[in-house]
N, C-alpha and C positions, 0 to 999 in steps of 0.2 A: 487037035492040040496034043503036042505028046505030053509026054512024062514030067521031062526038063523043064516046059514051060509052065506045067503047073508051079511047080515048084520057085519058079521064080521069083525074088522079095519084092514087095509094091515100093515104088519108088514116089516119094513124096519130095514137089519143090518146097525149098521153105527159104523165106528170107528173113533179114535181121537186119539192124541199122548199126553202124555203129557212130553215138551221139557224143561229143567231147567237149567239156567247160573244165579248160584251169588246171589240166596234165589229170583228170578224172574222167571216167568214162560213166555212161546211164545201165546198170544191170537191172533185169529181173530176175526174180526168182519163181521156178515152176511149183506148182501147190504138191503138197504131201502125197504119199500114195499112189501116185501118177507113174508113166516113165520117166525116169530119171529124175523122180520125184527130190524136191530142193536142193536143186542143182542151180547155180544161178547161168545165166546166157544172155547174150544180146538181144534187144527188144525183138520180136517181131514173131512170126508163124508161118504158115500154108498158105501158099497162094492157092488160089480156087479157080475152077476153070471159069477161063474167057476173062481172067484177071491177066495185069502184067503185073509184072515184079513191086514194079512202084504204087502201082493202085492195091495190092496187096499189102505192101509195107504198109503205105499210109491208114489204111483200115486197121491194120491190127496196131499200131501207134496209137489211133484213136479210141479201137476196144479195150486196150491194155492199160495205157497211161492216159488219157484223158489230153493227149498234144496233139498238135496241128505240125507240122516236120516239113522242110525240102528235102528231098533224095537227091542224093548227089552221083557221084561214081562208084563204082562197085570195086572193095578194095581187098576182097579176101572169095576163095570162090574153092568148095571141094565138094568127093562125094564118099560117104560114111556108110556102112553098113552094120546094122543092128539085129537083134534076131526077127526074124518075118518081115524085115525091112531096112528100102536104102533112103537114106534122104541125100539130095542134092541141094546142098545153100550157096547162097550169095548172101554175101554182106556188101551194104551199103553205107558210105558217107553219108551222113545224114545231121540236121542243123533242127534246130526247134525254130518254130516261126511262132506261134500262142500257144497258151496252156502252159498250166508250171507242173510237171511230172506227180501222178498218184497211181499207186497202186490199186485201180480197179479190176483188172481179170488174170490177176496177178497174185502170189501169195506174198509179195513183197518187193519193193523196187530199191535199189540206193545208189547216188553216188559213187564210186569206189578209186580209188587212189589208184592207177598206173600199175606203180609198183608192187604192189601189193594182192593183185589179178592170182599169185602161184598159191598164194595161200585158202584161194576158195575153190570150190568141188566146182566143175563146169563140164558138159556132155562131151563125150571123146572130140568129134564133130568139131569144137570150139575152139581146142587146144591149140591146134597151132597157130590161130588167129591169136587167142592169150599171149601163148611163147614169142610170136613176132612183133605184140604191142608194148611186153615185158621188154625187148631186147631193142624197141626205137628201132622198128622194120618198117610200121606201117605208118609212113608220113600222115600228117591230121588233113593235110590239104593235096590234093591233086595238081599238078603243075598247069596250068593251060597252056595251048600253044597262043593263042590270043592275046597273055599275059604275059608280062614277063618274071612276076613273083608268083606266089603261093595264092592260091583263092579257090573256093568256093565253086566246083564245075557242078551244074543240074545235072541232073542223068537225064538220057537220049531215050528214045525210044528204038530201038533195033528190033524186035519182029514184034506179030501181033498174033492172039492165039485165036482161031476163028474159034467165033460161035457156032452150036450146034442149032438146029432149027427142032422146035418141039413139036 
């Protein structure tokens, strides 16, 4: 391995959902101390190997808030570079199906008003998913071709990460 390669920053997937009731969307907040410590972001974390996107969200929906979720289409998607590392996210459409939202592996969860998204600290990473929800960029619904209005599409599955054998 040369030099360059060492030095390369770990690239972590990470996804997030974005959950919508009533022109508000669902935030958490990351705990103190941490990176980007109380910063607030869309639900969600690190997929893990031999996880997909969805089975990832859905876990950490569950670790986080205590909800049960469908994933839907993925409506915002970049890659961010931070010191000693890059993350790659997706954001997902995402609908609660049970559970009413707590803050369990969270330093704090709220509601938040649309509008009002510029006025809270959120990770570089976020922003322009914020700036394009602030500006009515990112439709709440996915068009179907199936449909002829606004609804609710589940996410597909598109690849699958093999397992490694122990």
């Amino acid at each position: 391995m040369n030099q360059l390669e060492n030095n390369k920053p770990k690239t972590l997937r990470v996804v997030a959902a974005l959950i919508r009731d009533e022109g508000k969307v669902l935030l958490t907040q990351r705990w103190p101390g941490g990176h980007l410590g109380l910063t607030w972001e869309f639900p969600g974390g690190k997929v893990e190997m031999g996880e997909t996107d969805e089975q990832a969200l859905r876990r950490e929906l569950e670790e986080e808030l205590g909800v049960v979720a469908e994933i839907g289409t993925m409506c915002f998607e970049t890659k961010h570079g931070y010191p000693g590392r890059e993350i790659h996210l997706r954001v997902y459409r995402a609908k609660l199906i049970s559970g009413e939202p707590k803050a369990i592996d969270v330093n704090d969860m709220q509601w938040a008003e649309v509008t009002g998204l510029l006025d809270r600290r959120f990770p570089p990473a976020d922003m322009p998913l914020v700036r394009g929800l602030v500006e009515g960029l990112v439709p709440e619904f996915e068009e179907s071709e199936e449909d002829e209005g606004d609804s609710f599409v589940p996410a597909k599955v598109v690849g699958f990460v093999p397992q490694t054998s122990s």
